[in-house]
N, CA, C and O atoms as a printed pandas DataFrame, in Angstrom:
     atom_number atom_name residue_name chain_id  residue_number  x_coord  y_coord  z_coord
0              1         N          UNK        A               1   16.696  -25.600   -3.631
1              2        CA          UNK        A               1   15.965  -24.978   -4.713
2              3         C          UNK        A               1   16.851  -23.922   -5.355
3              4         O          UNK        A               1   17.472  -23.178   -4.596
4              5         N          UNK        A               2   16.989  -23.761   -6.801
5              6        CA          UNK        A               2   17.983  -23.065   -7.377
6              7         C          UNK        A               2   17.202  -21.813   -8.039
7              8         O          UNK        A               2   17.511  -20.622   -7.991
8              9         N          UNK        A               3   16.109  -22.427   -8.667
9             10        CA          UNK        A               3   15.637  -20.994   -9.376
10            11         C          UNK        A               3   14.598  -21.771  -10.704
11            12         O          UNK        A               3   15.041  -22.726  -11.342
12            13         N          UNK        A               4   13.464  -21.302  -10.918
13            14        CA          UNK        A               4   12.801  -21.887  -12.049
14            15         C          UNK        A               4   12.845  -20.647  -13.691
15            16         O          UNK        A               4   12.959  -19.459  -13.992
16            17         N          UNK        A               5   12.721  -21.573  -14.096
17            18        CA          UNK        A               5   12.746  -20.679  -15.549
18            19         C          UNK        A               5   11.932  -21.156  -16.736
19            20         O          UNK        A               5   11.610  -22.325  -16.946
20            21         N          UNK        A               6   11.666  -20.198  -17.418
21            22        CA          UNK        A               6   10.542  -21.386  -19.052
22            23         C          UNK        A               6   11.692  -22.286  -19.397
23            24         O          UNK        A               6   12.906  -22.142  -19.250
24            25         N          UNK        A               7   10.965  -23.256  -19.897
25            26        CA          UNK        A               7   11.786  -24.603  -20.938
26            27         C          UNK        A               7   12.323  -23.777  -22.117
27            28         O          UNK        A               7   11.771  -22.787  -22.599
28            29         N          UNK        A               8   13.739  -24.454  -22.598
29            30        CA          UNK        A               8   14.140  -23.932  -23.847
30            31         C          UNK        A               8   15.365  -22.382  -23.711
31            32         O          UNK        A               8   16.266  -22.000  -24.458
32            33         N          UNK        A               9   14.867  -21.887  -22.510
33            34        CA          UNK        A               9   15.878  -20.844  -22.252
34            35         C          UNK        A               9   17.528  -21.208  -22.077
35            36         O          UNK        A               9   18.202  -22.231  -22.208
36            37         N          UNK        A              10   17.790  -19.852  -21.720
37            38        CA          UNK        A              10   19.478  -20.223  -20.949
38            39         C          UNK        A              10   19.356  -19.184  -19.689
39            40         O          UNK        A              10   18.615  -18.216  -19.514
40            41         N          UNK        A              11   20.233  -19.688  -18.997
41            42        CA          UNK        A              11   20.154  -19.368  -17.323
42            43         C          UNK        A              11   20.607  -17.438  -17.356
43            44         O          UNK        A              11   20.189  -16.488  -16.694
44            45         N          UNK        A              12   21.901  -17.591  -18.762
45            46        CA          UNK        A              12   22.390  -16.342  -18.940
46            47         C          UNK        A              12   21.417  -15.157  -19.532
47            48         O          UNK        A              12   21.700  -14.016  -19.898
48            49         N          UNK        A              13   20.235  -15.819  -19.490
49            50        CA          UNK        A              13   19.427  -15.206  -20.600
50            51         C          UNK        A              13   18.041  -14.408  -18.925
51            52         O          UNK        A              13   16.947  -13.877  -19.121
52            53         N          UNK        A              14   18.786  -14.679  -17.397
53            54        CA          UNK        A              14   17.605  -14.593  -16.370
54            55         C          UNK        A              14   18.076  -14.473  -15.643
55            56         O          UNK        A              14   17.850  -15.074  -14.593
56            57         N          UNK        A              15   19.441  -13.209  -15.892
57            58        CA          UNK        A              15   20.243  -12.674  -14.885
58            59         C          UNK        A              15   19.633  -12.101  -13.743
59            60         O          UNK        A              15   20.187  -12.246  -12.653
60            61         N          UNK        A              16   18.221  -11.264  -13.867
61            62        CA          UNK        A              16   17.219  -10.865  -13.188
62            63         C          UNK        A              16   16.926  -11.590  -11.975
63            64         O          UNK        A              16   16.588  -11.119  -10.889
64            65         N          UNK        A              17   17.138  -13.075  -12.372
65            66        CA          UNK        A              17   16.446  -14.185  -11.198
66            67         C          UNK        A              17   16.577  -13.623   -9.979
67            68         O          UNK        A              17   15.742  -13.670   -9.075
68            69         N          UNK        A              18   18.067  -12.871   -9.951
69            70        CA          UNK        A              18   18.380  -12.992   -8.189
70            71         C          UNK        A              18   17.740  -12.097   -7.456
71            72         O          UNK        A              18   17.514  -12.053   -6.247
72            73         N          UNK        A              19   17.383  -11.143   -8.631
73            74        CA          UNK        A              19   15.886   -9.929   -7.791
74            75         C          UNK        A              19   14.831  -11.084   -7.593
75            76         O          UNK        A              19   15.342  -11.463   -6.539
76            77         N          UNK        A              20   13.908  -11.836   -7.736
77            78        CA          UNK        A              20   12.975  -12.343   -7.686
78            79         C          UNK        A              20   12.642  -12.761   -6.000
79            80         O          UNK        A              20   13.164  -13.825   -5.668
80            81         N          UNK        A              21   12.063  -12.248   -5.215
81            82        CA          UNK        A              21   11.812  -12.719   -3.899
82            83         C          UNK        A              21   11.836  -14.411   -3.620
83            84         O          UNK        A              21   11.177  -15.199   -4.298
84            85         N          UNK        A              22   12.711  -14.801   -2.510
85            86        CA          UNK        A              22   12.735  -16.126   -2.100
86            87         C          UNK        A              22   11.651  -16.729   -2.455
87            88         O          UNK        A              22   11.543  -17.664   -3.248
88            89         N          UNK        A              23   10.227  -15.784   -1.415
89            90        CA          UNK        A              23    8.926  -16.566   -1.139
90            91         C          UNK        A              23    8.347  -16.728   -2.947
91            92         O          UNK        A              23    7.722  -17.737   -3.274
92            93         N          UNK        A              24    8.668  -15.588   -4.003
93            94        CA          UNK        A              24    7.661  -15.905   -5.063
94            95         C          UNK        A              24    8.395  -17.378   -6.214
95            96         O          UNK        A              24    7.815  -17.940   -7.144
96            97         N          UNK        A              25    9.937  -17.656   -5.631
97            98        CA          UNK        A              25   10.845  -18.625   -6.137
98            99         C          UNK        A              25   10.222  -19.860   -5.384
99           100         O          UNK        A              25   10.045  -20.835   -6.114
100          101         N          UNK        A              26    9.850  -20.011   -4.042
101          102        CA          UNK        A              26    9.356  -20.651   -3.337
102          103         C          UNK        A              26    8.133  -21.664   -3.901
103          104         O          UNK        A              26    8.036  -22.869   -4.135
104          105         N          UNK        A              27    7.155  -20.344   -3.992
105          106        CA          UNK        A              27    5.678  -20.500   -4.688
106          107         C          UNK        A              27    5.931  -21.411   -5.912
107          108         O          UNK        A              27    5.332  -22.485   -5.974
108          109         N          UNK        A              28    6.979  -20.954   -7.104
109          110        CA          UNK        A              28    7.207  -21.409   -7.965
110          111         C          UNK        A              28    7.781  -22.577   -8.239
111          112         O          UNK        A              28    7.677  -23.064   -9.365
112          113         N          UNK        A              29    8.387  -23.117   -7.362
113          114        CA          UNK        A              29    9.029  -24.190   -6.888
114          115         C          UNK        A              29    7.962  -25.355   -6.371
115          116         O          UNK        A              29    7.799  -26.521   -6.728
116          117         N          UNK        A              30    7.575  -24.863   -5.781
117          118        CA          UNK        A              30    5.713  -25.789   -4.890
118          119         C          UNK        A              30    4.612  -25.612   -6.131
119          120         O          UNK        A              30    3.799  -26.536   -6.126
120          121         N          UNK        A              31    4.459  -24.906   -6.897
121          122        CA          UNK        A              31    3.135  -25.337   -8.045
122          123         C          UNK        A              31    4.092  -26.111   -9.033
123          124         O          UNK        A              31    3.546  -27.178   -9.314
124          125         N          UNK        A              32    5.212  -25.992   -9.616
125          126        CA          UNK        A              32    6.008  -27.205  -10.384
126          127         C          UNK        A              32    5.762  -28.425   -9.538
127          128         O          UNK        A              32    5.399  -29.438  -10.136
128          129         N          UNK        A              33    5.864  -28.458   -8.607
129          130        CA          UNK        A              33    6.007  -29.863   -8.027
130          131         C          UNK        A              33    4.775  -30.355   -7.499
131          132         O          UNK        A              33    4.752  -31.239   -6.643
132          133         N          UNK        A              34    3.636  -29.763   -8.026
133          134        CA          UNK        A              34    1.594  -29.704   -7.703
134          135         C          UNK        A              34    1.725  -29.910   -5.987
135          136         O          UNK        A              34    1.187  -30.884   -5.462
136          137         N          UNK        A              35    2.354  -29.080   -5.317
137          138        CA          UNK        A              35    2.754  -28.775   -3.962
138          139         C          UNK        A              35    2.009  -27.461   -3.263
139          140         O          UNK        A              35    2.440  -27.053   -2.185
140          141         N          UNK        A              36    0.956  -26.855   -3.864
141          142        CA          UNK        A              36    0.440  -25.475   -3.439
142          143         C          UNK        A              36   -0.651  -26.154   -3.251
143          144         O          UNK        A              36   -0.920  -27.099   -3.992
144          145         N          UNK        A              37   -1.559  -25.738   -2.103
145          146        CA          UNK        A              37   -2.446  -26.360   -1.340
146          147         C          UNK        A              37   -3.758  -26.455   -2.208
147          148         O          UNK        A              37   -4.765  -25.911   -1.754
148          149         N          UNK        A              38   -3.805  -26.892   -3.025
149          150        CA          UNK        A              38   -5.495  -26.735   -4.185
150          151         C          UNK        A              38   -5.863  -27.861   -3.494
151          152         O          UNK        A              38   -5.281  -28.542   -2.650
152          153         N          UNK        A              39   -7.214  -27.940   -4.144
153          154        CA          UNK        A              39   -8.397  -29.058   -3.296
154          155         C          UNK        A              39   -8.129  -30.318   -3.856
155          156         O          UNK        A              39   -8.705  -31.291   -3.370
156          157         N          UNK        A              40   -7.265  -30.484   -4.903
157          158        CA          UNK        A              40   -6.867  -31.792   -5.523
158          159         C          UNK        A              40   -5.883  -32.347   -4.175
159          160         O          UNK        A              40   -6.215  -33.133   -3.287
160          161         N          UNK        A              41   -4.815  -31.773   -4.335
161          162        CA          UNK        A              41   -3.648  -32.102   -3.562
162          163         C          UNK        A              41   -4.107  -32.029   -1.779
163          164         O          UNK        A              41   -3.994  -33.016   -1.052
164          165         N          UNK        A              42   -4.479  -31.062   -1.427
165          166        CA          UNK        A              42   -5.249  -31.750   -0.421
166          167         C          UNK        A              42   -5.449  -32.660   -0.352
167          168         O          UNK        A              42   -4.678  -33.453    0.189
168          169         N          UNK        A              43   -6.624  -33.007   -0.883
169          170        CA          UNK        A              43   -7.840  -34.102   -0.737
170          171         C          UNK        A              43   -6.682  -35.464   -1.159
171          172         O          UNK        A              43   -6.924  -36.577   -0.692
172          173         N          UNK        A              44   -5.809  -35.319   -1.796
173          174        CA          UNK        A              44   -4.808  -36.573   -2.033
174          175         C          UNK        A              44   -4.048  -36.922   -0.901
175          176         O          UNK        A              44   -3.749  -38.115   -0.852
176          177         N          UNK        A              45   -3.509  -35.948    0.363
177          178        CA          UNK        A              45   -2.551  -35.805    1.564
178          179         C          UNK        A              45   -4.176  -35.816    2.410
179          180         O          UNK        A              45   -3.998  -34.993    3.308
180          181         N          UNK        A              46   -5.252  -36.206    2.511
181          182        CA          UNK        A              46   -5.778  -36.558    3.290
182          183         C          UNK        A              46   -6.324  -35.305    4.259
183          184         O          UNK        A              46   -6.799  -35.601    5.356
184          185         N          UNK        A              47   -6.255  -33.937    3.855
185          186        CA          UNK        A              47   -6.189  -32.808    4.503
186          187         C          UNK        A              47   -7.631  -31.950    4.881
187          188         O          UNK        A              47   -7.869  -30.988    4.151
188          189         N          UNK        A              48   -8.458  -32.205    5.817
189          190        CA          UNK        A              48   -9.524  -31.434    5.593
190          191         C          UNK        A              48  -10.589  -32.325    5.502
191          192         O          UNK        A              48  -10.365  -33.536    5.527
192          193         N          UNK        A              49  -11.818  -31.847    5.390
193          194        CA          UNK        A              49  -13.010  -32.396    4.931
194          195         C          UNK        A              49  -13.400  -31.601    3.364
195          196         O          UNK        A              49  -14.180  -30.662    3.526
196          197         N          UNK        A              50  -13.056  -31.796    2.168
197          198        CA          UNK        A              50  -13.096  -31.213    0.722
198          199         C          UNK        A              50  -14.019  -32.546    0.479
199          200         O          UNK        A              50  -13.826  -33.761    0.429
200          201         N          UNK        A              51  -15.180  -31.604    0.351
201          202        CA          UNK        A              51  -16.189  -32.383   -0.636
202          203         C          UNK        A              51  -15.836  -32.254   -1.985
203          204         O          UNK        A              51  -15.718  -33.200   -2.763
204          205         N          UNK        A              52  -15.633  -30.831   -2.306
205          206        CA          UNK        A              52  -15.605  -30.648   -4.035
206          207         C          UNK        A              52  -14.162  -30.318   -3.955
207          208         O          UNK        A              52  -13.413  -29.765   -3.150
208          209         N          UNK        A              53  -14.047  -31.099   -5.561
209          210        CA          UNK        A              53  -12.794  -30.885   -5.464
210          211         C          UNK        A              53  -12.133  -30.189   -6.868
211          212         O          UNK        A              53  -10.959  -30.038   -7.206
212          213         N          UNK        A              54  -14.064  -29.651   -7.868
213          214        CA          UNK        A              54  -13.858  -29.189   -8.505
214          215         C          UNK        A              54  -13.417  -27.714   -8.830
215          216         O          UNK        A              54  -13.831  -27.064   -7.870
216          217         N          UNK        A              55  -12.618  -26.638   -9.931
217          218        CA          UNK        A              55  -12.511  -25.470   -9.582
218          219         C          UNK        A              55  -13.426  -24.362   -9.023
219          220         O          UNK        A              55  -14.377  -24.197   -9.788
220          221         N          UNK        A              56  -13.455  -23.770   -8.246
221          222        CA          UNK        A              56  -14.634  -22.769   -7.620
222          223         C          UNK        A              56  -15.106  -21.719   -8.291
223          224         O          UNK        A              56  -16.224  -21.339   -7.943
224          225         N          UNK        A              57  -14.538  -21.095   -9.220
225          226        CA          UNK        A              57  -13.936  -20.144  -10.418
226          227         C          UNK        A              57  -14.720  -20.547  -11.606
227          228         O          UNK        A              57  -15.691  -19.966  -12.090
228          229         N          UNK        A              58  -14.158  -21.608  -11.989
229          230        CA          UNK        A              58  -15.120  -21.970  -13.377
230          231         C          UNK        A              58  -15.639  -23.108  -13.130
231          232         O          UNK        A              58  -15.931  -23.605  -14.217
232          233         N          UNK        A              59  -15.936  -23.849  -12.224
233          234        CA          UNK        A              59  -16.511  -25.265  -12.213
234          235         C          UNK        A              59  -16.530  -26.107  -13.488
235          236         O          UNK        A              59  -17.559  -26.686  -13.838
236          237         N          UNK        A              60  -14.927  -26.203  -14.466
237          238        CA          UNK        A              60  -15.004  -26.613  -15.189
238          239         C          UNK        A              60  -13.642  -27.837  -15.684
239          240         O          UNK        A              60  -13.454  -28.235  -16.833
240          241         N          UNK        A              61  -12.876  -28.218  -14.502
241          242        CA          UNK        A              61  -11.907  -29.114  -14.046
242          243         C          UNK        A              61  -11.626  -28.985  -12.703
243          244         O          UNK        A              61  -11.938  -28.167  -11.837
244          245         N          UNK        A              62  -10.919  -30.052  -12.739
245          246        CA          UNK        A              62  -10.214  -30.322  -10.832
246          247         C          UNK        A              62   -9.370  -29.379  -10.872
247          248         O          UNK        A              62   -8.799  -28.946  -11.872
248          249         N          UNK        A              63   -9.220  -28.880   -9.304
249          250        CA          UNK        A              63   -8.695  -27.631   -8.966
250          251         C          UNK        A              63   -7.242  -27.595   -8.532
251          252         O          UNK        A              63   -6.842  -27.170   -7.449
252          253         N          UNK        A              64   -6.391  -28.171   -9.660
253          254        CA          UNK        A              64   -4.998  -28.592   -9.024
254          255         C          UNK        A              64   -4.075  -27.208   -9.632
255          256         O          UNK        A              64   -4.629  -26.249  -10.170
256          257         N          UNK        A              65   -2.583  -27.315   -9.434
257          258        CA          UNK        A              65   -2.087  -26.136   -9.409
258          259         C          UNK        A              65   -1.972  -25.455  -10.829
259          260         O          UNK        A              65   -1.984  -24.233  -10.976
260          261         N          UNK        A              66   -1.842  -26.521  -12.033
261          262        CA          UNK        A              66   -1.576  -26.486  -13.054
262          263         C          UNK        A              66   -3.252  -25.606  -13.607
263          264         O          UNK        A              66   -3.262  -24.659  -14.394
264          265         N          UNK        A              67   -4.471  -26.190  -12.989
265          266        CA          UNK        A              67   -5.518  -25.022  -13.556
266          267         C          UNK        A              67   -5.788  -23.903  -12.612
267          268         O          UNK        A              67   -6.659  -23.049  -12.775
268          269         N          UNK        A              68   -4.869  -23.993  -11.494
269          270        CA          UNK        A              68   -5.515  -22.624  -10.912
270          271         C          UNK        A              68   -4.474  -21.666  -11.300
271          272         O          UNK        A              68   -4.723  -20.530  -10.896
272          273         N          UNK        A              69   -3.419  -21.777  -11.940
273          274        CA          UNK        A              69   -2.611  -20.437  -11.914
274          275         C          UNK        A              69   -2.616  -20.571  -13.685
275          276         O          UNK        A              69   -2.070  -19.608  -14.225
276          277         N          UNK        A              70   -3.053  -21.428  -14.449
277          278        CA          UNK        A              70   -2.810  -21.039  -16.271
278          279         C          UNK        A              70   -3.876  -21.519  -16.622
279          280         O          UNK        A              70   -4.600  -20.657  -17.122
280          281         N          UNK        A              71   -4.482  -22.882  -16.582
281          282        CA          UNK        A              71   -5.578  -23.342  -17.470
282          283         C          UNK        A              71   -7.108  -22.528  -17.345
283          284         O          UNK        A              71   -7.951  -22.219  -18.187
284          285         N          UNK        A              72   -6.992  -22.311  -15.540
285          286        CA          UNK        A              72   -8.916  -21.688  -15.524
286          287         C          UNK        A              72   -8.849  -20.518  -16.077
287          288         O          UNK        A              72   -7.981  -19.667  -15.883
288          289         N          UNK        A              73   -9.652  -20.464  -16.687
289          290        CA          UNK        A              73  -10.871  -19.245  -17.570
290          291         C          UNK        A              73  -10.077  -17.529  -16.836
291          292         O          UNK        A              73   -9.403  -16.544  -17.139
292          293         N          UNK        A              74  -10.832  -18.223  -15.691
293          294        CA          UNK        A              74  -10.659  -16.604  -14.310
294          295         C          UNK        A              74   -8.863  -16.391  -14.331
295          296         O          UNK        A              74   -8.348  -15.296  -14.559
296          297         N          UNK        A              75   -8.183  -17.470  -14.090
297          298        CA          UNK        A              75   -6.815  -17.280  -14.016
298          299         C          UNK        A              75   -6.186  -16.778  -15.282
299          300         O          UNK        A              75   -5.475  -15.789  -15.098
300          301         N          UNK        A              76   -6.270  -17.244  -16.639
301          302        CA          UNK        A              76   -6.053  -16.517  -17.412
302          303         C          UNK        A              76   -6.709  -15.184  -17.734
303          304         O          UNK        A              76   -5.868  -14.364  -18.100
304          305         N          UNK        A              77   -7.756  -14.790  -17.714
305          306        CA          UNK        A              77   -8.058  -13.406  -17.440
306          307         C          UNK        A              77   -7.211  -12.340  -16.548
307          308         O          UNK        A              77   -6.756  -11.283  -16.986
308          309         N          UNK        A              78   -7.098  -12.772  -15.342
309          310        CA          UNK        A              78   -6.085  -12.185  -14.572
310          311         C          UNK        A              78   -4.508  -11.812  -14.918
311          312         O          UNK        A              78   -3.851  -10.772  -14.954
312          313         N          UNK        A              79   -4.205  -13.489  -15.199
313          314        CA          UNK        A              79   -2.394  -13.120  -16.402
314          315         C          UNK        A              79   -2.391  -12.465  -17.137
315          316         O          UNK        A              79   -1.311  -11.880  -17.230
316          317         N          UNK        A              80   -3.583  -11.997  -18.288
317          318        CA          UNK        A              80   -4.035  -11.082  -19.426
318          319         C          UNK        A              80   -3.499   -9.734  -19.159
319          320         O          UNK        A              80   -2.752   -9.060  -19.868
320          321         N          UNK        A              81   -4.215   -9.354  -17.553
321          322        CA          UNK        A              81   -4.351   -8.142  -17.206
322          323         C          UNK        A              81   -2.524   -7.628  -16.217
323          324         O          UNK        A              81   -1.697   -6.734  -16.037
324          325         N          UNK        A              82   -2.749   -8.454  -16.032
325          326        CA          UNK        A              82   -1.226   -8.339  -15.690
326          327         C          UNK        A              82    0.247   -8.106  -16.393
327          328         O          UNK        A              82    1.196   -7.339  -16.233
328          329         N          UNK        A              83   -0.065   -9.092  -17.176
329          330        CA          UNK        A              83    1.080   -9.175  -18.550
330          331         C          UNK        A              83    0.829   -7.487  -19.211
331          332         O          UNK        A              83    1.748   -6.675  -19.313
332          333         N          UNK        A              84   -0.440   -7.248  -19.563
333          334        CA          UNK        A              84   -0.748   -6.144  -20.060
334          335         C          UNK        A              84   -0.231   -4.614  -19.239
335          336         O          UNK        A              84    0.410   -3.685  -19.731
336          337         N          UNK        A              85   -0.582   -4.710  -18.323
337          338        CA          UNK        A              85    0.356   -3.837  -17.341
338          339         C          UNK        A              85    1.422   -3.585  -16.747
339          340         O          UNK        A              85    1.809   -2.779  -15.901
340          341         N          UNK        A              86    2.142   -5.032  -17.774
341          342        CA          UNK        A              86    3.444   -4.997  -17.120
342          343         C          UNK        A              86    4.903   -4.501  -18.709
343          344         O          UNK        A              86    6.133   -4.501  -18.771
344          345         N          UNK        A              87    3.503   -4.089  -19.894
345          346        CA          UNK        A              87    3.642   -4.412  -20.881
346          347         C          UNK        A              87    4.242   -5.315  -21.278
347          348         O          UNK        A              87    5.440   -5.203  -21.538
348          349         N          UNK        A              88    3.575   -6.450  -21.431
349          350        CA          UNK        A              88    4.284   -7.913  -22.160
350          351         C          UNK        A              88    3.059   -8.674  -22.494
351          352         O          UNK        A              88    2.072   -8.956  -21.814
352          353         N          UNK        A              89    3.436   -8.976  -23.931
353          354        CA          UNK        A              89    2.372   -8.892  -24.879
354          355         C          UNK        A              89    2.684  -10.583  -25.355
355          356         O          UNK        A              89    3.839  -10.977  -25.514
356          357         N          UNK        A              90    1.720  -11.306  -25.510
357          358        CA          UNK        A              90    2.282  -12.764  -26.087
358          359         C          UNK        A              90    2.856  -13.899  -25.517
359          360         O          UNK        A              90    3.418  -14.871  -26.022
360          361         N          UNK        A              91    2.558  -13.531  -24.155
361          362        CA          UNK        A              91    3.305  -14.793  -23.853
362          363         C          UNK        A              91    1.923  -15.620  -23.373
363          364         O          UNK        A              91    0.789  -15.159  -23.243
364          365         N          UNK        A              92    2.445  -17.151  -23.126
365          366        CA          UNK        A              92    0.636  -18.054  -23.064
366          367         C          UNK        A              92    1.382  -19.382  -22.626
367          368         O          UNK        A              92    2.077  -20.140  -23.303
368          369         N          UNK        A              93    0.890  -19.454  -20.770
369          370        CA          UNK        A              93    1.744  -20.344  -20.491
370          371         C          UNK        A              93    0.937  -21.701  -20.494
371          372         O          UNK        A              93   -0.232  -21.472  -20.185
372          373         N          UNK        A              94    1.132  -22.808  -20.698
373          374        CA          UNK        A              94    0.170  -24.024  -21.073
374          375         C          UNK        A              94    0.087  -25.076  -19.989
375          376         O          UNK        A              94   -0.832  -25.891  -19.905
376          377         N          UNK        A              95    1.270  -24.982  -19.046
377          378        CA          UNK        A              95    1.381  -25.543  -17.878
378          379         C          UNK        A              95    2.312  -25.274  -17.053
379          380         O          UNK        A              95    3.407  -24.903  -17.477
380          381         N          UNK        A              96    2.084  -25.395  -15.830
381          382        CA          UNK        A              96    3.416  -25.433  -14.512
382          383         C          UNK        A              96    4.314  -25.914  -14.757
383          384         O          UNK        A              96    5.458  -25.466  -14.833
384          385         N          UNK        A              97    3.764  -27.290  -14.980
385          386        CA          UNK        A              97    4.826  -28.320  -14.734
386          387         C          UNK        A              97    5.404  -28.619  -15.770
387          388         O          UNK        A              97    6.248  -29.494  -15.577
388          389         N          UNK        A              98    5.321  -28.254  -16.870
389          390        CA          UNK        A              98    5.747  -28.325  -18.256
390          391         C          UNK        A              98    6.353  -27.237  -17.983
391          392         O          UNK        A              98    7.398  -27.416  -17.356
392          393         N          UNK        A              99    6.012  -25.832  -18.289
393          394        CA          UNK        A              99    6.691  -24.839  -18.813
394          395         C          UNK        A              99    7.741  -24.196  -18.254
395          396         O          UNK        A              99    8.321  -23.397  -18.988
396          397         N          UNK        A             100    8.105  -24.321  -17.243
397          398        CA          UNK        A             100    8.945  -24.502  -15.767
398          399         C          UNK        A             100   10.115  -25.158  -15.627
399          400         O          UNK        A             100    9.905  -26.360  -15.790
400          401         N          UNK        A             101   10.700  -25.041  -15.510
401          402        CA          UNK        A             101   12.229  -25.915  -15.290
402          403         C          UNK        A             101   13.496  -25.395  -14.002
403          404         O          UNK        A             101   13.753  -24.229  -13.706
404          405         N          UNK        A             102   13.891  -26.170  -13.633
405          406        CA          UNK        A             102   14.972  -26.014  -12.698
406          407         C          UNK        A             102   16.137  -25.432  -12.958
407          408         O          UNK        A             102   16.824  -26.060  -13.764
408          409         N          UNK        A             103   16.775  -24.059  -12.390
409          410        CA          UNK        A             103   17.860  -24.519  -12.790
410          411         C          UNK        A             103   19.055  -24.041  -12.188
411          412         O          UNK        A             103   20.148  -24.472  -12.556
């Protein structure tokens, strides 16, 4: 695993990367690849007894990695508040596995 970054960038442009903790490069590495334990991916690896496998949050799609960390309702509320406190204004990510890249 080398390091993830938005699509469209340059590597020179995320000199920062090498501060970024293993485990949160890790994380980032496992929801690109729908590898973080949601009730979709579970329930696909056979894991558990998951009746529902819809989101718990908004009961309003399947609960895979791509809506639990950008698409649900609750999860974007949270990025809102975060971005906002981290002052960074505008950014709006549309997917994992799209917006994400290796590099």
């Amino acid at each position: 695993m080398k390091g993830i970054i938005m699509a469209g960038t340059s590597r020179k442009n995320f000199d920062w990367l090498a501060e970024i903790p293993k485990k949160v490069l890790c994380f980032s590495w496992r929801a690109k690849m729908e590898r973080i334990p949601s009730a979709v991916a579970l329930n696909r690896r056979g894991i558990g007894a998951i009746s529902n496998i819809i989101c718990t949050h908004c009961n309003q799609a399947l609960e895979c990695a791509d809506h639990l960390l950008v698409k649900c309702s609750f999860a974007r509320t949270v990025m809102v508040w975060i971005l906002r406190w981290c002052g960074i204004s505008g950014t709006n990510f549309e997917s994992v596995t799209e917006d994400f890249v290796e590099v």
